[in-house]
C-alpha positions in Angstrom: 8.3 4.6 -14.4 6.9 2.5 -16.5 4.6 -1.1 -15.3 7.4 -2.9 -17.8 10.3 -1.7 -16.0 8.7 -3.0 -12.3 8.9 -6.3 -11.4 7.1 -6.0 -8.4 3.3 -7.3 -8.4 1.3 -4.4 -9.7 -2.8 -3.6 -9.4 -5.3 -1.7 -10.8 -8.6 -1.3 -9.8 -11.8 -1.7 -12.4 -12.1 1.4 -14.9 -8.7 2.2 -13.7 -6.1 4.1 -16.0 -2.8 3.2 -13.9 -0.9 0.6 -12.3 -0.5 0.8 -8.3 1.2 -0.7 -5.5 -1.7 -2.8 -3.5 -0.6 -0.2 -0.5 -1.1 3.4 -2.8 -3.1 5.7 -1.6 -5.0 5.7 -5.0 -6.9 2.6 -3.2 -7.6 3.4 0.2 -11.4 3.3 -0.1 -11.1 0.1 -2.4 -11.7 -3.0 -0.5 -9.8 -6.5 -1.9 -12.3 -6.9 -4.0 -12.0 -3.6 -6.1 -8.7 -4.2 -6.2 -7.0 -6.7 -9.1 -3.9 -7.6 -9.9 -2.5 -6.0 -13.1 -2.4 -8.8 -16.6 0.3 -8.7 -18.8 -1.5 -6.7 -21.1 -2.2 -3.9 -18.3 1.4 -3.9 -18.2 1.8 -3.2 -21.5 -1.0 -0.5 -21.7 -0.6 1.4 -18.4 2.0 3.7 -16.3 2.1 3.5 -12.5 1.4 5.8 -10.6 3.1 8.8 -9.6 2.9 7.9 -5.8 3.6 3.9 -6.7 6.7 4.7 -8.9 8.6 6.9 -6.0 7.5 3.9 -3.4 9.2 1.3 -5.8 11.8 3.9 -6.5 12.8 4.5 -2.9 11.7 8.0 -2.7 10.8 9.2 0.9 11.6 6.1 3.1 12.1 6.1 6.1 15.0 2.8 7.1 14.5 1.2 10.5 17.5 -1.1 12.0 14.6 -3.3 13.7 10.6 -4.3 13.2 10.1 -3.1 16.8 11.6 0.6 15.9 9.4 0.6 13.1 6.3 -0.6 14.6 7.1 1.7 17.6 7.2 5.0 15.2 4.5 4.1 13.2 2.3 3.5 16.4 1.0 0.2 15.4 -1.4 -1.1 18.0 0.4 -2.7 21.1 -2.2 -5.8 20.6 -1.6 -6.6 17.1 2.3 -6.5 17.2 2.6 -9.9 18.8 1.1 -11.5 15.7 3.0 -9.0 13.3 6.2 -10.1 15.3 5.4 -13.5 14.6 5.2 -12.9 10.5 8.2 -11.3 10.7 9.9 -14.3 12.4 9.1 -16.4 9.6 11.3 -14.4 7.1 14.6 -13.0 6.1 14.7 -9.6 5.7 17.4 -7.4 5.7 15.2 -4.1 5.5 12.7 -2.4 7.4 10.9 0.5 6.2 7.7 3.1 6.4 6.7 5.5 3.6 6.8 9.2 3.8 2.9 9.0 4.0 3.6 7.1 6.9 1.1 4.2 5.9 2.4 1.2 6.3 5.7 -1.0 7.2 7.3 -2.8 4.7 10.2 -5.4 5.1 12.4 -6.8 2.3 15.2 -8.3 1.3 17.7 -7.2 -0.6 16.2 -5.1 -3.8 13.2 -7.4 -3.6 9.7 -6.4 -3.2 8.5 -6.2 0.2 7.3 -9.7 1.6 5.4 -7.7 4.0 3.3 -5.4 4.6 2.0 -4.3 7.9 -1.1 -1.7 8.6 -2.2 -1.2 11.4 -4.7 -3.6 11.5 -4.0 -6.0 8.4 -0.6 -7.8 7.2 -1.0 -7.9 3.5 1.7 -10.9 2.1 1.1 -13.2 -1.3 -1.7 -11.0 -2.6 -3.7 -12.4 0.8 -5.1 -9.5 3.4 -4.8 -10.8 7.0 -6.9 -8.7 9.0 -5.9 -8.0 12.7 -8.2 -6.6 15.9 -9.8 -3.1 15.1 -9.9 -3.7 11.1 -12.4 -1.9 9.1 -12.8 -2.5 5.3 -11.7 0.5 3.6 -10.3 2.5 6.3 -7.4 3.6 5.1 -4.3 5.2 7.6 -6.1 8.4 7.3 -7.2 10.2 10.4 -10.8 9.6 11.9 -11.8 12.6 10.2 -10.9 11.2 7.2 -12.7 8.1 7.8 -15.9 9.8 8.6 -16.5 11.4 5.4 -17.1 9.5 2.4 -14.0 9.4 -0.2 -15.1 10.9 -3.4 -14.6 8.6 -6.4 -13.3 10.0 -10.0 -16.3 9.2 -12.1 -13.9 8.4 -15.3 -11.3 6.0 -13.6 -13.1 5.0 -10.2 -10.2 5.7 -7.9 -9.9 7.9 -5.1 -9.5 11.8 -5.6 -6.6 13.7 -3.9 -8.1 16.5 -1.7 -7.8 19.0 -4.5 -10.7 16.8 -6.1 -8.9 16.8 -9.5 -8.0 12.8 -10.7 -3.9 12.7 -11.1 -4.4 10.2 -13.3 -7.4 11.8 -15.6 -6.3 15.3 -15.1 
């Protein structure tokens, strides 16, 4: 897919040779402010993502009929789901879904671009990261393992390698 045929807000991170989803993998180490959102002209010049482009595309979601199914599967945090509740009350949404990766919750309607975004400990909506109890910068939905080690970078385009250490986007 190409960044022209999206319209859903895209990012890229400094150095970076694609376009993402602010929820790809590609940035899991990134905080906010190693993450920015994608000119006009990075639309013309870049491709997203592999992972990003099946996300937009639909590709491995998993549909939910309510927020509470959702939040129940993905195991959000029992504390933070009264406030993620509450954000969801404010909107109209006719869908409900997590990734394959199993990342996040996302919640849209119609075709749109998700309004929401829940982690378990942030809700990411209009570009603005709300963080929730437990939150750690750069954590990432990857196990504690993963979190104790420290995410190798690609030294050409700055985003995080996949565990086969080879850049998807340099390679």
């Amino acid at each position: 897919m190409t960044a022209q045929e999206s319209s859903i807000p895209l990012f890229r991170s400094a150095g970076g040779k694609n376009l993402h989803l602010r929820g790809c993998p590609h940035f899991q180490a990134t905080d906010d402010a190693g993450v920015f959102p994608a000119s006009d002209d990075d639309i013309a010049t870049y491709l997203v993502c592999k992972w990003s482009a099946d996300e937009i595309a639909g590709v491995g979601r998993r549909y939910f009929d309510t927020l509470d199914a959702a939040l129940e599967a993905y195991h959000a945090p029992v504390n933070n789901r009264p406030q993620m509740r509450a954000v969801a009350a404010e909107l109209t949404y006719d869908k409900i879904w997590m990734p394959q990766s199993g990342s996040y919750i996302g919640i849209a309607l119609g075709d749109s671009q998700a309004q929401v975004y829940f982690g378990k400990t942030y809700i990411w909506r209009d570009g603005v990261t709300e963080t929730l109890p437990g939150y750690t910068a750069g954590a990432g939905g990857g196990t504690q393992q993963s979190r104790e080690r420290a995410a190798e970078v690609c030294p050409t385009c700055h985003e995080q390698l996949p565990a086969t250490g080879r850049c998807d986007n340099c390679a």
